[in-house]
C-alpha positions in Angstrom: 0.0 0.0 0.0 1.3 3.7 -0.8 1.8 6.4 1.2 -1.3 7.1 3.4 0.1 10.9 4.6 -2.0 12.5 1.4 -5.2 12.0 4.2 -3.4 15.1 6.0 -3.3 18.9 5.0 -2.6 21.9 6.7 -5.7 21.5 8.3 -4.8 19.4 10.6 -1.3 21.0 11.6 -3.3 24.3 11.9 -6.0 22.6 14.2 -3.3 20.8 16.0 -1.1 23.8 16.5 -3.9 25.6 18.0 -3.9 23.0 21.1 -0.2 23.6 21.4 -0.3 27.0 21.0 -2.7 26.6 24.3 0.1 25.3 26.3 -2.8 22.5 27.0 -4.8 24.8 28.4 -7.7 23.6 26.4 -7.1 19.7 27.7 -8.9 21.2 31.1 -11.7 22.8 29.0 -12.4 19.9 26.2 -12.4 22.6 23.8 -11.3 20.6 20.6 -13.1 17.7 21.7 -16.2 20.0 22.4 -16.1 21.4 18.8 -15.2 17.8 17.0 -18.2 16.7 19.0 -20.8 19.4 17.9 -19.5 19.0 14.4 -20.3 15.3 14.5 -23.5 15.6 16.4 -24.7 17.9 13.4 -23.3 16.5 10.6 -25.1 13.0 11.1 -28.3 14.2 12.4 -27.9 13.5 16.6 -28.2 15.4 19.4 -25.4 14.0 21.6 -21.7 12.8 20.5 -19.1 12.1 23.1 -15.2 11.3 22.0 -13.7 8.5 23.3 -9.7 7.1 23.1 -10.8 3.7 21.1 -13.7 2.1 19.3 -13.6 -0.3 21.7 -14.2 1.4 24.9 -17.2 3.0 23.2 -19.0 0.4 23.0 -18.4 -0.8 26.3 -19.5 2.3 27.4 -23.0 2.3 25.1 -23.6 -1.3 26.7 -22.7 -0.4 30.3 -24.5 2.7 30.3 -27.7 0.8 28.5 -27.6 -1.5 31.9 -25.5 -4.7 30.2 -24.3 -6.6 33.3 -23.7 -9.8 34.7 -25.1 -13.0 33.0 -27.0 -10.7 30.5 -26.5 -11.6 27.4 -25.7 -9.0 23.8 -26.2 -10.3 20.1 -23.8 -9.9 17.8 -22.2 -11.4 14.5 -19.5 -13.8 15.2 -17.8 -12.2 11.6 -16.4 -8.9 13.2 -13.2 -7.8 14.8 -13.0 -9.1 18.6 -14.0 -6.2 19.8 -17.4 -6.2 19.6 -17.1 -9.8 21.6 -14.9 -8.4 24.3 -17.3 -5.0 24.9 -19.4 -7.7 25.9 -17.6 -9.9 28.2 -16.3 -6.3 29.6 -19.6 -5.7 31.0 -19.5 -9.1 32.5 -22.3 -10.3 30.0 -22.3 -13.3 27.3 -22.1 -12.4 23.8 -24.5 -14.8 21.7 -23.8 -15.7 18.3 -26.6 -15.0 15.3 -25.6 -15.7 11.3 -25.2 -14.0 9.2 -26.9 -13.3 5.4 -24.4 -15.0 2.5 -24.8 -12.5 0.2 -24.8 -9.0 2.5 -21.9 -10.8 4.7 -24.5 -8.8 7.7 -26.7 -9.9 10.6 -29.8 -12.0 9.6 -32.7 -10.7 11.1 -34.4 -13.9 11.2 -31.6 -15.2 13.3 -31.5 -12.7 15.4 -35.1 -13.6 16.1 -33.9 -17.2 16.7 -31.4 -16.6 19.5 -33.1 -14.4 21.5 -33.6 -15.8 24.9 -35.4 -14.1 28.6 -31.5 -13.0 29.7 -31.3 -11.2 26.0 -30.6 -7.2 26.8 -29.4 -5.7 23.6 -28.3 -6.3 19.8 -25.5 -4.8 18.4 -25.3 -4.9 14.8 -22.0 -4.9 12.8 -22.2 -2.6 10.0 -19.5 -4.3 8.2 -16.9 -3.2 5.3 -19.1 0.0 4.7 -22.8 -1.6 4.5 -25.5 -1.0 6.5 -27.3 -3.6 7.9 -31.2 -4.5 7.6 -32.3 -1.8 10.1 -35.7 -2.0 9.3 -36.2 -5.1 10.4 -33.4 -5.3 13.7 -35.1 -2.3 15.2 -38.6 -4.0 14.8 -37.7 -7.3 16.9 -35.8 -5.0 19.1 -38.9 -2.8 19.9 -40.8 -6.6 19.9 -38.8 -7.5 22.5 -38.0 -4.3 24.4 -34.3 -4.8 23.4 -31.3 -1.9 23.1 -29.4 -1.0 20.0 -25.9 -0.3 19.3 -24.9 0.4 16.1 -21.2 -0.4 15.4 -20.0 1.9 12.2 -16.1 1.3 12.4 -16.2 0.8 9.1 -19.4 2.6 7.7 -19.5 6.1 7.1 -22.4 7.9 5.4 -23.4 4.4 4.7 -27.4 4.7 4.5 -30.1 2.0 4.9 -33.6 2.8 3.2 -32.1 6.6 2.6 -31.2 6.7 6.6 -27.8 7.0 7.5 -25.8 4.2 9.6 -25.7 4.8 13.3 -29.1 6.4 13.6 -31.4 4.0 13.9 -30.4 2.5 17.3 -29.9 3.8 20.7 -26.2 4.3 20.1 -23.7 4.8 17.6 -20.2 4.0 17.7 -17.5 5.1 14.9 -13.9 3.7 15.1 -11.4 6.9 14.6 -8.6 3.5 14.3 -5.6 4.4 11.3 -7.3 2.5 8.6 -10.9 4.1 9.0 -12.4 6.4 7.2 -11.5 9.2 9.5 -8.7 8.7 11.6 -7.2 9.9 15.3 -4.5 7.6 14.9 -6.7 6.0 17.5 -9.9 6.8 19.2 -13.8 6.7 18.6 -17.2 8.3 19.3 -20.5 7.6 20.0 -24.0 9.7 19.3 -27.3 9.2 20.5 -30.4 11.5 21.3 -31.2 10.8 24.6 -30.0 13.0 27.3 -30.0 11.0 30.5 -28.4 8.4 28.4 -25.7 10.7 27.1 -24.9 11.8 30.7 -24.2 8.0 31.9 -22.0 7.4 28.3 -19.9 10.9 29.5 -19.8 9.9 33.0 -18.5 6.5 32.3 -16.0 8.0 29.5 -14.5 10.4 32.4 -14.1 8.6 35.6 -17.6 9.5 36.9 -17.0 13.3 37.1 -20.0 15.1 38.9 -19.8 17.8 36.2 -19.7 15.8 33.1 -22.9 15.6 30.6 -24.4 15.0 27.8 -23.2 18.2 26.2 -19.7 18.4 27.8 -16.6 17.2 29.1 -15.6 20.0 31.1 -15.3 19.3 34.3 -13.9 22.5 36.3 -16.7 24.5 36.1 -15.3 27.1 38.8 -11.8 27.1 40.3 -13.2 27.8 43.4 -15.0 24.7 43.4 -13.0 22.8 42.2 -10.3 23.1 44.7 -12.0 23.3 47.8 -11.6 20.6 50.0 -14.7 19.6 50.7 -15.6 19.3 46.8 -16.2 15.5 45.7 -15.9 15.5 42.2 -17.1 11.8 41.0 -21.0 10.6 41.6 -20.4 7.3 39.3 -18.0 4.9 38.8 -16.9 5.6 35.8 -13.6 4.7 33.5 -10.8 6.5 32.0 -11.6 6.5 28.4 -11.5 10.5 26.9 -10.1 11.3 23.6 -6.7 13.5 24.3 -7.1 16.8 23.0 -4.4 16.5 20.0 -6.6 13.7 18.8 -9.4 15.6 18.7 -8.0 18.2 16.6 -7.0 16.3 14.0 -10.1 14.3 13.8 -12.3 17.8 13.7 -10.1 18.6 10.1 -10.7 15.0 9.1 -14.3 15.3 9.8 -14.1 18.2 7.5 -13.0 16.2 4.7 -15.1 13.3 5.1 -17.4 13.2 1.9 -14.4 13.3 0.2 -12.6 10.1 1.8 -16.1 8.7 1.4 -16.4 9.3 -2.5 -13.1 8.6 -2.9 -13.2 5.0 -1.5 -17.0 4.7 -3.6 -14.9 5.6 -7.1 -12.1 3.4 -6.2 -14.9 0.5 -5.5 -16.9 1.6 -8.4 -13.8 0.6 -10.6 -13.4 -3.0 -8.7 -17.2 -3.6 -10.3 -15.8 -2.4 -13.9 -12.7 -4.6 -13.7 -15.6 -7.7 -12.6 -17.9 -6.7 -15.6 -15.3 -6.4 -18.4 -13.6 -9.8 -17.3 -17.0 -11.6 -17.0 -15.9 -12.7 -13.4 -18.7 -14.8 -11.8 -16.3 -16.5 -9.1 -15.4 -13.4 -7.1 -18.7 -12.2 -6.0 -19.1 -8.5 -4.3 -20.9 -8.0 -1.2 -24.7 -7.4 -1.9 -26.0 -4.1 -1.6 -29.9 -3.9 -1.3 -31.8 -1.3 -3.7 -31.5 2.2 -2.9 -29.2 1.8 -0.3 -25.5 3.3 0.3 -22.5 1.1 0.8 -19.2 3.4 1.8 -16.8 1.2 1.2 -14.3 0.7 3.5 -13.4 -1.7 1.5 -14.6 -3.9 -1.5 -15.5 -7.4 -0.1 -16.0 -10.2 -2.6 -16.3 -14.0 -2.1 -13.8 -16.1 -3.7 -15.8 -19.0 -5.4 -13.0 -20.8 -7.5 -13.1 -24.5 -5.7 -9.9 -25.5 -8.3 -7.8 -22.4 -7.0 -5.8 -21.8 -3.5 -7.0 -17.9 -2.1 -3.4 -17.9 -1.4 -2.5 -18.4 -5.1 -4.8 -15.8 -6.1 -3.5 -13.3 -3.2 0.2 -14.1 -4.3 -0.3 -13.2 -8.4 -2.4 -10.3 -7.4 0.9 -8.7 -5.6 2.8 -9.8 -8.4 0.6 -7.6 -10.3 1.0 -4.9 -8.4 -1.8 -5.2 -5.7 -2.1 -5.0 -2.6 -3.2 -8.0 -2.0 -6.4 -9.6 -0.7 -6.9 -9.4 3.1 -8.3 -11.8 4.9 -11.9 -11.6 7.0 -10.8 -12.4 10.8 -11.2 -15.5 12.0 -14.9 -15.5 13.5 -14.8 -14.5 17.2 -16.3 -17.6 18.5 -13.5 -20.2 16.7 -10.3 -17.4 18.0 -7.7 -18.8 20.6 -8.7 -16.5 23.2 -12.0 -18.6 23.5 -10.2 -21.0 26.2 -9.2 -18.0 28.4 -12.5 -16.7 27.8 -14.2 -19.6 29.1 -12.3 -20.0 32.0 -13.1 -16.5 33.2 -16.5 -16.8 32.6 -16.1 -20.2 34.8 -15.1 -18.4 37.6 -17.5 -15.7 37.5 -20.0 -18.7 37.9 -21.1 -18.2 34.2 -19.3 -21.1 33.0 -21.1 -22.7 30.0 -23.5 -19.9 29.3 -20.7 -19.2 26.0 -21.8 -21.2 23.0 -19.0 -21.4 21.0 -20.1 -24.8 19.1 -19.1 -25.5 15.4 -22.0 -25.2 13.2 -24.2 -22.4 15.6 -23.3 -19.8 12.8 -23.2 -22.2 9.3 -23.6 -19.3 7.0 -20.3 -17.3 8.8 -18.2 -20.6 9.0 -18.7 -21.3 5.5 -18.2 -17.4 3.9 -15.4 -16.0 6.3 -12.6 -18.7 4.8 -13.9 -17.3 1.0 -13.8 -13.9 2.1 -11.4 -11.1 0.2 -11.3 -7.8 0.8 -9.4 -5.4 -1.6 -8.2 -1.6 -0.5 -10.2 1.2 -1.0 -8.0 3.9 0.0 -6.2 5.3 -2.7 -4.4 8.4 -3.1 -5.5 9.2 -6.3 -7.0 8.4 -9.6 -3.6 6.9 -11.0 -3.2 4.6 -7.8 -7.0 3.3 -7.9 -5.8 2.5 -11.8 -2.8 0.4 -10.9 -5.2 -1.4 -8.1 -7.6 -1.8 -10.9 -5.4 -2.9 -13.2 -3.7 -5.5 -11.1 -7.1 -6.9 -10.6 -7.9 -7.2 -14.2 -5.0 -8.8 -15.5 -4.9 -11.1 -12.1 -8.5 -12.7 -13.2 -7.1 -12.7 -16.8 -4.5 -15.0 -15.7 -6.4 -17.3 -14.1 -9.6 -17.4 -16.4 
């Protein structure tokens, strides 16, 4: 992959610099957090957003603060990054496996349905390489059922579902600000939602259960003379340590900026991995389904490999040859990882041992697509580097057709 600094312009120095400049002062008031927050809030139609360092710890934070706890249990796809497992099991709750549609590579609703149980207290769907998942129907069973939503959009921004965009329809969303993502902070994350009382316990938890900390802000030195008296006691929650520095913030308020741009960039370089699948007459590398009408935002273009007489390897191999990048692998699905022993036996001693069902075959649709899984780069510099990736696709089916 090329060089990835053509993301950065003087924006963010200029934004950055301004926190320096400020000696830090502005760490005590949240004041580039504040404004990357409003910005955020505005720009994808929420009342509430609140930075946090990861887009792991916001989801913890959306489940804890939605009342996940002990022996409660979250659904989620098993064909996601470990995090969305471990939010979980942070909260001391089981994480229960539903498939997943063949053809969307998302959550099936029907499963979903299927796996709910009387110790079931949230979904969170997985919105996964820039596609939206079928709201419509997840937020109906979770109403049915009186369930919470969080929306993971790591890797889906400005994706839209029936014209509505990803990480609106549920009770939280959660964006991933990790180096690869759309926008980046190097690292970090942020959650909206348009409930007040809610936003309070997600800010509480994301700063160490300061008294002052809402909804609307992270500043929590309201007066000096408060502040320092003795007498003041400054937390009323337990909360955790999980704010976005300042300097992080900056430059993800001058990424924010930019973002229909890294969006449309990643759709054109997609757009041309359809081309390079029309003009070859490919039918055994088969794109991630996009339903009518709706927005996929491409993090990157997913495609099953269907060729039963050629290795994925092989195919990955020639493609570099060819001046790829190279196909990356889906992760191994979070059930069938090698943390699952080590897992288990903290569950066991928590007294929740066997409540995890980890069993080959509880998730046939995800065992059978993740090993056939490629996903190809979408972030391209410019027009000549989304032509050689293009390119080396082309003349990599050629070769093998």
């Amino acid at each position: 992959m090329g060089d990835l600094s053509w993301r950065f312009d003087e924006r963010e120095y200029n934004y950055i610099k301004e926190v320096l400049d400020s000696g830090f002062a502005s760490g005590t008031s949240g004041n580039m957090n504040t404004r990357l927050e409003r910005a955020f809030a505005e720009r994808f139609g929420r009342k509430y957003a609140i930075t946090f360092n990861s887009g792991t710890t916001t989801l913890h934070a959306a489940l804890w603060a939605l009342g996940v706890g002990y022996g409660d249990e979250v659904i989620i796809t098993p064909l996601t990054v470990i995090s969305c497992m471990n939010a979980v099991l942070y909260c001391n709750a089981i994480p229960v496996f539903a498939d997943v549609d063949p053809n969307t590579f998302l959550l099936d609703p029907e499963d979903i349905r299927r796996k709910i149980t009387p110790k079931t207290k949230a979904i969170m769907p997985v919105h996964l390489y820039g596609q939206v998942c079928d709201m419509t129907e997840i937020m109906s069973i979770a109403r049915e059922y009186g369930l919470s939503v969080v929306e993971d959009c790591a890797q889906c921004y400005l994706g839209t579902h029936k014209g509505k965009i990803g990480g609106t329809f549920g009770d939280v969303g959660s964006w991933s600000f990790e180096n690869s993502k759309h926008l980046t902070t190097g690292d970090g994350g942020i959650v909206t939602c348009n409930n007040e009382e809610l936003g309070d316990k997600i800010r509480k938890l994301n700063s160490q259960g300061f008294r002052n900390a809402t909804a609307i802000s992270g500043k929590i030195r309201v007066s000096r003379d408060i502040f320092q008296n003795p007498s003041y006691k400054r937390h009323d929650r337990l909360g955790f340590m999980y704010r976005l520095p300042e300097v992080a913030a900056a430059m993800g308020l001058a990424q924010l900026e930019k973002l229909e741009w890294f969006v449309e960039k990643r759709e054109k370089m997609a757009q041309l991995y359809k081309q390079v699948l029309k003009d070859t007459n490919c039918s055994w590398l088969a794109p991630q389904l996009i339903p009518k009408g709706d927005r996929n935002s491409y993090y990157t273009f997913a495609a099953k490999f269907l060729r039963e007489d050629l290795k994925w390897e092989d195919f990955r191999k020639k493609h570099i040859e060819n001046g790829g990048d190279g196909a990356y692998a889906a992760w191994t699905l979070c059930y069938q990882e090698d943390s699952v022993p080590d897992v288990k036996r903290i569950l066991e001693s928590m007294h929740l041992g066997g409540r995890l069902n980890t069993d080959r075959g509880i998730c046939p649709n995800a065992e059978a697509l993740q090993p056939k899984l490629m996903q190809f780069t979408t972030n391209q510099k410019d027009e000549d580097e989304m032509k050689v990736q293009a390119e080396a696709l082309y003349k990599t089916i050629k070769y093998f057709s």
